[in-house]
N, C-alpha and C positions, 0 to 999 in steps of 0.2 A: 720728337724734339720740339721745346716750346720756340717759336718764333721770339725772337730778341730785338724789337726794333729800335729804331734809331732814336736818340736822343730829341727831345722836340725845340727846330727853329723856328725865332721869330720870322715872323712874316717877310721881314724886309731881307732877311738872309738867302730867301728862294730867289734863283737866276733870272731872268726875264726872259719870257719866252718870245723870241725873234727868229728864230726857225721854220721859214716854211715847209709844205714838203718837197720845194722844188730841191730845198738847200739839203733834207735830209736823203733826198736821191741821190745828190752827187756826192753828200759826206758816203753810203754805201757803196757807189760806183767809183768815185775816186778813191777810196782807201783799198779798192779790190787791185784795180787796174792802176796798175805803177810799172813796175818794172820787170814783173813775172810773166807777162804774156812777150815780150821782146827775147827773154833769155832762156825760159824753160823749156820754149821747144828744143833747143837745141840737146837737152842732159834727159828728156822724154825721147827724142827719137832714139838717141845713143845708148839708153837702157831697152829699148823694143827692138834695135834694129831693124828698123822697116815698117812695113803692112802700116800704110798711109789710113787706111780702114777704122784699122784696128784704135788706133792714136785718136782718130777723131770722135770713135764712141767712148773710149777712155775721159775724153776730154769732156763730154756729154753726161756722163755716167755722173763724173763730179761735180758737174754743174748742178745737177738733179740734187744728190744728195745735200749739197748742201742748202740749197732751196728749200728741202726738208727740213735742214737745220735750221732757217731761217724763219720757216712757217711756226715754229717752237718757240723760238728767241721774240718772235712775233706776236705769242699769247701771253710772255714774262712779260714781256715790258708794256703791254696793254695793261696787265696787273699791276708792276711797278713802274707808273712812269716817272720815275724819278733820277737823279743822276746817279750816274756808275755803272748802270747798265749789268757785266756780269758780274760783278761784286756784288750788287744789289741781290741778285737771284740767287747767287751761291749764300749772301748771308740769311735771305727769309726761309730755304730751302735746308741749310746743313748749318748754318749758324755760323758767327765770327769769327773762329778760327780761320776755318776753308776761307773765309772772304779775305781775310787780315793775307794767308799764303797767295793769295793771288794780286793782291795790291802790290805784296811786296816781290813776287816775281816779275810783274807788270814794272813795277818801277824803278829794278838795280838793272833790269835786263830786255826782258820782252818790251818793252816799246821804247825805252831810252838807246835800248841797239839799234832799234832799229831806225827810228829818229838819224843816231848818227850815221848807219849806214847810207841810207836815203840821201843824207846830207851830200855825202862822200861819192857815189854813184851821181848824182847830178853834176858836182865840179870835172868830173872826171869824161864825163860827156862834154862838160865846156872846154874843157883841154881839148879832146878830138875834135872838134870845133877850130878851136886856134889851130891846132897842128894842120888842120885841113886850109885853112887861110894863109898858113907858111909861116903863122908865128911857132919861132923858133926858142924855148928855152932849154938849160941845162937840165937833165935829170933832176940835181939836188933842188935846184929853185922849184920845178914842180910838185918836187915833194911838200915845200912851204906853201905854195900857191894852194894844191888841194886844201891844207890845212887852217889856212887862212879863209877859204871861200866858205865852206862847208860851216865854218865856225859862223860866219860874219848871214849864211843864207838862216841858219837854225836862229841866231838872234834876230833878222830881220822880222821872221813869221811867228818866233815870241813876242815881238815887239807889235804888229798888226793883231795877235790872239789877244795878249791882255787891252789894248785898245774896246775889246768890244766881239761876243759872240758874233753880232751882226756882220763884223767888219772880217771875221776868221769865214766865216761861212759865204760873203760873196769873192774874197778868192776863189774858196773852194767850185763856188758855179762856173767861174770863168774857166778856171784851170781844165775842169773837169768836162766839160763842155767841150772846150779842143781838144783832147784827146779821145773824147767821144769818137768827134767828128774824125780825128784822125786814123784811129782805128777803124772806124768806117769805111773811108779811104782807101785801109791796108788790104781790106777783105775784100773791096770793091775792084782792085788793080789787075786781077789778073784778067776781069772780064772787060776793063777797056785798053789793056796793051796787047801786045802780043805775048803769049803765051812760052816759057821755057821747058826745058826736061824735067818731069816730074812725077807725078802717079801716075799717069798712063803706061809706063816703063814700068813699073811696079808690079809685086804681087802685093795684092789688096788686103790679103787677111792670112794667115798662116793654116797652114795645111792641118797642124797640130795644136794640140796644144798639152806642154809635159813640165814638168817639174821646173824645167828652166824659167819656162819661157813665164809662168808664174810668178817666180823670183824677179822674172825683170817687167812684170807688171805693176808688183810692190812697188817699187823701185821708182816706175813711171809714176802710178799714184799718190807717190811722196811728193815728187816734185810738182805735179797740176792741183793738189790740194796747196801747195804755199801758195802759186798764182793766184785760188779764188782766197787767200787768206783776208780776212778785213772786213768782211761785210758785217757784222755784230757790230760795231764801235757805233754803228750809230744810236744806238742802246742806252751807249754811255751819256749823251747828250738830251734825253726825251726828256727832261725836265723844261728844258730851253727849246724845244718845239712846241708849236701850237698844235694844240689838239691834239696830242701825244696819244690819246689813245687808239685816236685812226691813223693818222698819220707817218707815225713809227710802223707797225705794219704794211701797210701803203708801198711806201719807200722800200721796206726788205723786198716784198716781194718783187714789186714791178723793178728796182734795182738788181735783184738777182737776175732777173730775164732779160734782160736788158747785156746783162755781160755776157751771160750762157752765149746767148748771138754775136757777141763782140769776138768771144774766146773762139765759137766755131766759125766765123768767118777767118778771121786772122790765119786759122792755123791750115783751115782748106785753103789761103794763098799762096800760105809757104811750100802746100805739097801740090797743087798747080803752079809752081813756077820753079821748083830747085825739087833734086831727088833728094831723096832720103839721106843716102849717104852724105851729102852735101850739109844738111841742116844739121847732122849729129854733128861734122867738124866747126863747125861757123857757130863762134860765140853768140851772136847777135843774128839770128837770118832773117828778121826784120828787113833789119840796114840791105843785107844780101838780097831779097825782094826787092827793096826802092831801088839800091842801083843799077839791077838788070831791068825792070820797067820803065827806071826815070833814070836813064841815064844823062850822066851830067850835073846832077844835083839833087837825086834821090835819098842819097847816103847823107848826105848833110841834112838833106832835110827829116830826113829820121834821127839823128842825134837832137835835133832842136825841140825837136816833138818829144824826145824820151825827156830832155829836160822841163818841161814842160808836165811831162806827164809825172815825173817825178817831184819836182816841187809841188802837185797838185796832192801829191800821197803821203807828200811829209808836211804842209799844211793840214790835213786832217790828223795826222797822226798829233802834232801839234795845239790842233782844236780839242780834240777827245782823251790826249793822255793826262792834261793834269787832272781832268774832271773825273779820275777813278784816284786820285790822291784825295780830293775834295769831298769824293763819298767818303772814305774811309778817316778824315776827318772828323766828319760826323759823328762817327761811332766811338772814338777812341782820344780820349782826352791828350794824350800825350802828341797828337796831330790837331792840337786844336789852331794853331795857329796859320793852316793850309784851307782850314774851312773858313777865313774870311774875307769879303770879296770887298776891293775896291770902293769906296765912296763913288766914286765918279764914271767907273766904265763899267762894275758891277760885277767883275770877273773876280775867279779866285788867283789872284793877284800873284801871291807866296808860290801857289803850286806851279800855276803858267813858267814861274821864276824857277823853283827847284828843277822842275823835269827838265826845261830847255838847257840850266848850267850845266847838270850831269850830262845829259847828252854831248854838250857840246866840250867836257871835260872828255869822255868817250872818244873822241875825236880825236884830243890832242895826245892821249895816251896811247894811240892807235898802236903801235908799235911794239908796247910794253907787252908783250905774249910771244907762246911758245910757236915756231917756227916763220914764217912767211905771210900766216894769216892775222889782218887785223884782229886788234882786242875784241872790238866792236861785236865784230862778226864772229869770233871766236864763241865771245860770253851766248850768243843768239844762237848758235849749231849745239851748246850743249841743253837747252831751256825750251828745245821745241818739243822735245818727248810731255816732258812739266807741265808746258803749257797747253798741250793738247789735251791733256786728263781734265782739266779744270773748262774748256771749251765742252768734251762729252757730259762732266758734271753738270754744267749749266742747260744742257739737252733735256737730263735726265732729271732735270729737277720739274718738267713738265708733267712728268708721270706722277713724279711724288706729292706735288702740290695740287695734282687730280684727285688724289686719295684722301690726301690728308687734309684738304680745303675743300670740297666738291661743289659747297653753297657760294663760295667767293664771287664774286664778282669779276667775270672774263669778260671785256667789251671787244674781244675779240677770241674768236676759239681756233686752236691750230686745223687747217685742212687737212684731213684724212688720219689725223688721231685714232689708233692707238699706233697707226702701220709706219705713217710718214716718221716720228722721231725716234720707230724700231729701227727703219733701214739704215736710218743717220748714225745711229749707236753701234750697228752689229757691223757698220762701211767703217767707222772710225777704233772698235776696236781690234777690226784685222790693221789698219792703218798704225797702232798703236804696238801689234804682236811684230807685224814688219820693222816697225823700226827699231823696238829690243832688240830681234833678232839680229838684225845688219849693222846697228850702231849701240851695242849693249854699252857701251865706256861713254859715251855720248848720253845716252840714257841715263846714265844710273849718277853721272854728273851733274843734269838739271836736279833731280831730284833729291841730289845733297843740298844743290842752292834751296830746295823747298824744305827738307829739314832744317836750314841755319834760320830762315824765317820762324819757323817752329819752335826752335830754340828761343829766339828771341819775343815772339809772343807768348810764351810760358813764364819768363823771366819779365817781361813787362806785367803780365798780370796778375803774378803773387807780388810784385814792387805794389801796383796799383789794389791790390785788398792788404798791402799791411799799411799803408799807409792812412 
């Protein structure tokens, strides 16, 4: 397939690169670390049942793997450092269409949900907050209060992003930075308190291993791959980092290792301090670790931290989602008006604007869906399957642009190529056969949302040759 590239900007059009790599470690480490390392243990033990062992090299296992992915996504964007990150790679690799489908799953769903979700899990921590301080409101007014807050945090951190890259990017160190340290902390507590019941009581590893207990390793692997989900986006940003071509690499990898040890300290405190059984019932066994170490104000201070650590993951999400509208700009006349950036703070102005109103319309529709669960979240459980194929495409376009480019210019080459972004491909198409299997209506859902796309750049681009 011929490479189709992008339309040529004037000069003054390219972003300013203001990006250190301190800023692009924490944009990798805080879009990773949010709110999946507090909650997933609790839905990983409950699918394993146990063997505290077994959980921790699970947890290990995906660390690795996507490390792999990283070291891949690490040679793309040394190739392209330009904005967009996997749009970029899907379109030099498979051409506009694939890239156009993924923008636009990227932007009715995959990161406008989750934008508002983030938004909504943060107010929702400040609630238990107030409830713990004794402020007392009715039901109904919480239900405004979430919707108000959530609304008013999503405008606050559009409002610092279009200000200035610079200005998105040193919240993100601050944010990022304490929850570093906090999680640090979590993983550090059980060797300076006293210790609870926990894996010592335990059996370690299963005696067997049979057809079940398989099923509830998928299972587990579903939920510890969302926790590392995030680390690519900083991809999307390399145009506005210095030195992009080291730097972005840099950051992937020493930010992947960086969590790997965050994710296995954390989770060896939950199972040195509470059993097994205990973490599958405990929504949060974070909170349930501080209040048996710190008792007295453990629990509080873990909601502060998840807020914290949350707003750190919806400010990148914030910094990096318009700038894959902004690519796709580029290419496609009918979005020309998303590719132009600010006079004065340099940002793309329009897209900062469209992503954060939809999300924060997202928000207010919350309710508008079929049973109990938010819309938000709703639209984001059926778009993970979707969005995963276009994550492996972007893997697999390392091989293809080996072949098909071999003279190109890599100012970085993936480590241990051809093995390291086989294991990534062959981990995430079991990950991909599991979750047809277990949520085939769920599946076959995102992928209608990628057909309407399809639809609609088919019907844009015979409009765009007749005219």
């Amino acid at each position: 397939m011929t490479r189709i590239p992008p339309p040529p900007e004037p000069q003054a059009q390219h972003l300013p690169r203001v990006l250190g790599l301190f800023s692009a470690m924490t944009i990798v480490v805080g879009e990773v670390v949010g709110s999946g390392i507090f909650f997933k243990p609790e839905e990983v033990s409950r699918a394993i049942g146990g063997y505290p062992a077994l959980i921790l090299a699970l947890w290990v296992a995906c660390g690795v793997v996507n490390l792999f992915g990283a070291l891949a996504l690490a040679e793309l964007s040394a190739m392209f450092p330009h904005e967009g990150g996997t749009y970029v790679f899907l379109r030099e690799t498979y051409g506009r269409m694939w890239a156009f489908l993924w923008c636009w799953s990227e932007f009715w769903v995959i990161r406008t949900g989750a934008i508002a979700a983030l938004a909504v899990y943060t107010t929702m921590s400040w609630q238990d907050l107030m409830q713990a301080a004794g402020i007392q409101i009715t039901s109904g007014s919480w239900k405004w209060f979430r919707m108000a807050a959530a609304v008013s945090i999503i405008f606050a951190l559009g409002a610092i992003n279009f200000a200035g890259a610079l200005w998105g990017g040193r919240v993100q160190n601050v944010m990022t930075s304490i929850k570093v340290a906090f999680v640090a902390l979590l993983a550090l507590l059980p060797f300076l308190a006293i210790r609870g019941p926990g894996a010592a009581r335990e059996a370690f590893w299963p005696a067997q291993v049979d057809g079940t207990l398989l099923t509830s390793i998928g299972v587990a692997l579903a939920a510890i791959m969302w926790a590392y989900d995030g680390w690519g986006n900083v991809t999307v940003v390399a145009e506005e980092v210095r030195d992009p071509e080291r730097n972005v690499p840099r950051a992937l990898v020493a930010g992947m290792l960086l969590i790997m040890v965050l994710y296995f300290g954390a989770n060896l405190a939950y199972y040195l301090t509470l059993p097994s059984a205990q973490i599958a019932a405990t929504f949060n066994p974070a909170r349930a670790v501080c209040e048996k170490l710190l008792p007295g104000f453990g629990g509080n201070l873990l909601l502060a931290m998840l807020m914290v650590s949350l707003i750190g993951t919806l400010n990148g999400n914030i910094l990096v989602g318009p700038r894959v509208l902004y690519a796709a700009a580029r290419d496609f006349h009918f979005l020309s008006p998303f590719r132009q950036l600010h006079p004065r703070t340099r940002t793309p102005a329009l897209a900062i604007g469209l992503v954060s109103g939809w999300s924060m319309l997202l928000v207010i529709l919350a309710d508008w869906s079929p049973g109990d669960t938010p819309l938000y979240q709703w639209l984001t459980n059926y778009c993970i399957f979707g969005g995963s194929i276009f994550y492996l495409s972007a893997v697999l376009a390392v091989f293809m642009l080996r072949i098909r480019q071999p003279s190109a210019s890599r100012p970085y080459r993936a480590w241990g190529y051809p093995l390291t972004p086989a294991i990534f491909a062959v981990f995430y198409l079991f990950l991909l056969a599991s979750m047809l299997w277990s949520r085939p209506q769920e599946c076959f859902t995102g992928l209608a949302l990628i057909a309407a796309g399809l639809v609609v750049y088919l019907l844009l681009s015979h409009r765009s040759k007749g005219s």
